[in-house]
Structure formats: structure tokens, C-alpha cells
C-alpha positions in Angstrom: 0.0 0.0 0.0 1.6 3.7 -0.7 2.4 5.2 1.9 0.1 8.4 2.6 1.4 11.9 2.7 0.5 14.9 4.7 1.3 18.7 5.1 3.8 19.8 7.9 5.4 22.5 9.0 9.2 22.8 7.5 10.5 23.6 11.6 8.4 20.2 12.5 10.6 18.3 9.7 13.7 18.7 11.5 13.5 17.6 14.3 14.0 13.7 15.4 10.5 13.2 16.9 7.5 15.1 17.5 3.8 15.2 17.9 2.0 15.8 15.0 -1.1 17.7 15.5 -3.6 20.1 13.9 -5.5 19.2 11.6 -3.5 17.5 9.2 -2.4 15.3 12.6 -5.8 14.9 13.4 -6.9 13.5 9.8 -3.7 11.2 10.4 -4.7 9.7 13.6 -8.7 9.9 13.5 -9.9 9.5 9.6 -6.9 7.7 8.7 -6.6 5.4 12.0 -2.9 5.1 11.7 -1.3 3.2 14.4 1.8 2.8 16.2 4.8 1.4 13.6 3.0 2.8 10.2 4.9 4.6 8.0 3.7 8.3 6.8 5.5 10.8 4.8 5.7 14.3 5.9 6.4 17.8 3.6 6.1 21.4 3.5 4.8 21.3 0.2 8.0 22.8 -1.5 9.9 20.1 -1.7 10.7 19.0 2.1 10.1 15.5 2.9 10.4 13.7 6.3 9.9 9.6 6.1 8.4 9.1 9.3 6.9 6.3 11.4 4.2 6.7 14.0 5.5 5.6 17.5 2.6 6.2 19.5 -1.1 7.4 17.9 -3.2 9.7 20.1 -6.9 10.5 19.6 -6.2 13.2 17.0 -2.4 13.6 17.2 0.5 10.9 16.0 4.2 10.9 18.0 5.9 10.3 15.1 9.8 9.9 14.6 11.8 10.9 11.2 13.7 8.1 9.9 14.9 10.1 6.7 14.9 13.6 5.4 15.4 14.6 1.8 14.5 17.3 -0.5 12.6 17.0 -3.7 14.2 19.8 -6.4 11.7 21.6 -8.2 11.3 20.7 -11.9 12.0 22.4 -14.4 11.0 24.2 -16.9 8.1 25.4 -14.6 4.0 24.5 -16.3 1.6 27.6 -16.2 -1.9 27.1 -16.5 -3.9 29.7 -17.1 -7.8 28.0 -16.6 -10.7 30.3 -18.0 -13.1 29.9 -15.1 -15.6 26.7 -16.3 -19.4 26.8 -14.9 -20.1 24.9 -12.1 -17.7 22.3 -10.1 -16.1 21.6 -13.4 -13.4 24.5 -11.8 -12.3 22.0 -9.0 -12.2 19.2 -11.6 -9.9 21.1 -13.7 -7.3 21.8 -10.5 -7.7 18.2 -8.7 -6.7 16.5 -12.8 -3.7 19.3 -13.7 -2.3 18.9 -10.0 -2.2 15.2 -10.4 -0.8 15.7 -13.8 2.1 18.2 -12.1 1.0 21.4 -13.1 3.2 24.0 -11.3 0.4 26.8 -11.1 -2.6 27.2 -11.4 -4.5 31.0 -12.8 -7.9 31.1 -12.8 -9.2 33.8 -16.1 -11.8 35.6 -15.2 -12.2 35.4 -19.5 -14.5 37.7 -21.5 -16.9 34.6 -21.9 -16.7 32.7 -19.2 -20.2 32.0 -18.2 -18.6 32.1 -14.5 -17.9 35.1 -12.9 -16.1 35.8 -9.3 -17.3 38.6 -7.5 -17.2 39.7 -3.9 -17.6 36.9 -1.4 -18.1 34.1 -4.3 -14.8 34.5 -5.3 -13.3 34.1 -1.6 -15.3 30.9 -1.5 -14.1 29.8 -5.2 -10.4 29.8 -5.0 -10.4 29.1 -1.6 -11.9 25.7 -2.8 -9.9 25.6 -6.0 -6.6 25.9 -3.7 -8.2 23.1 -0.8 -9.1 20.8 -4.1 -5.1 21.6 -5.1 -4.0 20.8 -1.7 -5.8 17.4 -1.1 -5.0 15.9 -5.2 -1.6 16.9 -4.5 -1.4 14.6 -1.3 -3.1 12.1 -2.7 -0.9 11.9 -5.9 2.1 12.1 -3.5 3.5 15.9 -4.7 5.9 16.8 -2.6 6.2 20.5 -4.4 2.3 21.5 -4.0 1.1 23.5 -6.6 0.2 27.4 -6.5 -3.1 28.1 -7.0 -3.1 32.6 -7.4 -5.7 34.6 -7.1 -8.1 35.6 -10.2 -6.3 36.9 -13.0 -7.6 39.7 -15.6 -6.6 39.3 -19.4 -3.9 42.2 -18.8 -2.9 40.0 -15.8 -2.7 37.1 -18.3 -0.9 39.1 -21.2 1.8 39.9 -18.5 2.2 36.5 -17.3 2.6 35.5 -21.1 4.7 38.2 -22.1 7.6 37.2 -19.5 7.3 33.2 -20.1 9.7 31.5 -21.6 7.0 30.1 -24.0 3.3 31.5 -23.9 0.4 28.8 -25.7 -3.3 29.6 -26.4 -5.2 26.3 -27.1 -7.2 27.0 -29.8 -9.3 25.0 -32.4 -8.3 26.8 -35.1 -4.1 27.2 -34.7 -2.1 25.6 -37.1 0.3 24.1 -35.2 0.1 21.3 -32.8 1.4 21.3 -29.6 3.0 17.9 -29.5 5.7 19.7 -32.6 6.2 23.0 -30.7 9.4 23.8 -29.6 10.0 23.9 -26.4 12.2 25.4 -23.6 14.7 23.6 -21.2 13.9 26.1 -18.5 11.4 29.3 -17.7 7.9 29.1 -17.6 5.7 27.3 -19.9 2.5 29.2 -19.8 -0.3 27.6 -21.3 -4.2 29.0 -21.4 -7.2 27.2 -21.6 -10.3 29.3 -22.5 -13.3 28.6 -21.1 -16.6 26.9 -22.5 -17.0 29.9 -24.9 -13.7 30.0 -26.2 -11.0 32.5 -26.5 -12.4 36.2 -27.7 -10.8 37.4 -30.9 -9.4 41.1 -29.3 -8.3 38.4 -26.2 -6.4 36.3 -29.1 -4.7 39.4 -30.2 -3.8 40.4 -26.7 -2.1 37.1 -26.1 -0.3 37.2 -29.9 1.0 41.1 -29.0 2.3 39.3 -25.7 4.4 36.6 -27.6 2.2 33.5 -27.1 1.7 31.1 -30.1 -1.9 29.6 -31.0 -1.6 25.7 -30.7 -3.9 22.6 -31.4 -4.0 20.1 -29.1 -6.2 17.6 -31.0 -8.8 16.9 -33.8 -11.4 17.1 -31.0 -13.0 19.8 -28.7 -12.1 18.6 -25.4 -13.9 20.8 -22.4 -12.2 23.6 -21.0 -12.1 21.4 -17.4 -9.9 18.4 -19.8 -8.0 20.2 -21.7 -5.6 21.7 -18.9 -4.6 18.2 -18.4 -4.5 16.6 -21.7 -2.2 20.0 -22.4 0.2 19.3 -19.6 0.0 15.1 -20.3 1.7 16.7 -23.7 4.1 18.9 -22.2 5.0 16.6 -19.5 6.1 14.3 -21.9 8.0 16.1 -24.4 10.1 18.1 -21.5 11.0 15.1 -20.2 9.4 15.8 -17.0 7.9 12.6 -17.0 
């Protein structure tokens, strides 16, 4: 069985034993029922990682000792998303598939049509799910670097973010060059955006193109704007070398 993975704090990782508490402890030792000789990993979620085994399991708290520390490098080159908000849940879809598929970060669009729109105490709620939904896929898929989930980007946001990548991508139907043939760098950012169900705006297109990004295709098909972030990064993933 894999061994599971929670979130600690990087002064907690040092040391030779300790009680692990709060809620991530308390998830541990009352959801998870771990007992006294199970193994657990521990991180920081950038790239910390403490090997641990329980010694002694509380009611919602695990006395743990660290057999081994080590420390996961980042990878490189660094995978932008930029996800035009989708309607509904299909949001948290999109982050809990492109964090299991190593996405780096995570920008949610606030695009010209999305159907979606965050406002006032909606989008607290909304990215504080998309980021909880980040946090829990990337324990589950054992990421030891979480990813970052920002907060809600405009398009001027996005042409800035494209405009310093190493390599800015739209996904679009109509590109004429695939994204499995694009070149791509060793290192920088990879900034790829995904529009949502409406598409991409033509004067949002030309913002993008002014910024330096590239249109690409990333299939014969119309995938969903919650799939295509990860079919996108499945791509990229594999031709960096990343996987």
C-alpha cells in the first residue's frame, strides 16, 4: 500500500521526533486510524520531505519519529496554466486533474466569456476551494512541491504573465500548429491558457499574440475547457521530459 502523505510545517521536519497535531495530525490519527509502527511521509509542500513512522497514535495527534529527510528539487521548466473559469464544479475538476498531472500553477481567467464570474464573497469561496481541491489531489498523488493556486487573473494579468514566459500557448481549435511539434524550452515558464466553455475572444487572441504567445492545437477534437488543462500538460509533460 503507498504510503500516505501529509502537510507539515518545515520547523516540524527537523527535528528527530514530535507530535504531529492540527489538523492534518488529526486526519492522520482519526480518519486515517494510523497506528503505532506505520509509515507516513511528511512535507512542506515545497519540496521537504520527512519519512516518518508513528511511535505512539493519540486520539487526534501521531508521536511520530523521522527516519529520513530529503529534499525533492523543483522541476524544471516550470508549467503555467492559465484556466478560464468553467461553470459549475467543473473548476475544482480542472485543478484536482492538472495537479495530479504536475502542473506548477494554477491562474484562474476571469475570461471575456466565461459564463462564471467571481465577485465579492463568491470569489473568496471559489479559490479558496480551488486551492483546498489543489492541496488534497496533491497529497493524494504524492507531490511533494504543491502547486500554487493565485488569485483571479484579468486578461492584462494574463498578457503579463505571457509576455515574461519563456514560451506562452493559447489552445485553440483553429491554430495551425500542434502542440505535440512545438518547440520547447529547457527552462522558464511554460504558460499555457485554456479558454473557457465559450472559447477565446478574438481582441483576447490578439492580446495574447502582442504578448508573444503562439496559438496551438491540441487535438482533432473539442475537449472541455475542465480536460484540456490536463490533456495539455500530459503533452508537455512528456516532451520536457518531466515525465
Amino acid at each position: 500500500m503507498t504510503v500516505p502523505v501529509f502537510l507539515a510545517e518545515a520547523a516540524d521536519l527537523a527535528r528527530a521526533e514530535f507530535t504531529f497535531g492540527g489538523p492534518e495530525g488529526r486526519h492522520a490519527a482519526a480518519v486515517r486510524r494510523l497506528r503505532a509502527g506505520e509509515r507516513l511521509d511528511l512535507t512542506d509542500g515545497a519540496g521537504a520531505v520527512a519519512e516518518c513512522v508513528v511511535r505512539e497514535a493519540g486520539k487526534d495527534s501521531l508521536r511520530v519519529e523521522v527516519l529520513r529527510r530529503y529534499d525533492v528539487p523543483a522541476p524544471h521548466p516550470r508549467l503555467v496554466v492559465v484556466q478560464g473559469l468553467p461553470k459549475g464544479d467543473r473548476g475544482e475538476l480542472a485543478v484536482e486533474m492538472m495537479t495530479e498531472a504536475g502542473v506548477d500553477v494554477i491562474v484562474p481567467w476571469a475570461a471575456a466569456r466565461s459564463v462564471t464570474q467571481w465577485k465579492g464573497e463568491r470569489a473568496v469561496k471559489s479559490l479558496s476551494r480551488w486551492r483546498s481541491t489543489a492541496r488534497e489531489a496533491g497529497k493524494q498523488s504524492r507531490r511533494f512541491h504543491l502547486p500554487e493556486v493565485t488569485g483571479p487573473a484579468t486578461t492584462a494579468g494574463v498578457a503579463a504573465l505571457l509576455s515574461e514566459a519563456a514560451l506562452g500557448i493559447v489552445l485553440h481549435e483553429e491554430a495551425a500548429s500542434p502542440l505535440s511539434t512545438m518547440e520547447l524550452p529547457g527552462t522558464g515558464d511554460i504558460v499555457v491558457v485554456v479558454g473557457p466553455e465559450g472559447g477565446v475572444a478574438d481582441e483576447e487572441i490578439a492580446a495574447f499574440r502582442e504578448a508573444g504567445a503562439v496559438p496551438a492545437l491540441l487535438g482533432p477534437t473539442v475537449l472541455r475547457t475542465s480536460t484540456a488543462g490536463v490533456a495539455a500538460a500530459a503533452v508537455l509533460q512528456a516532451r520536457t521530459g518531466r515525465w
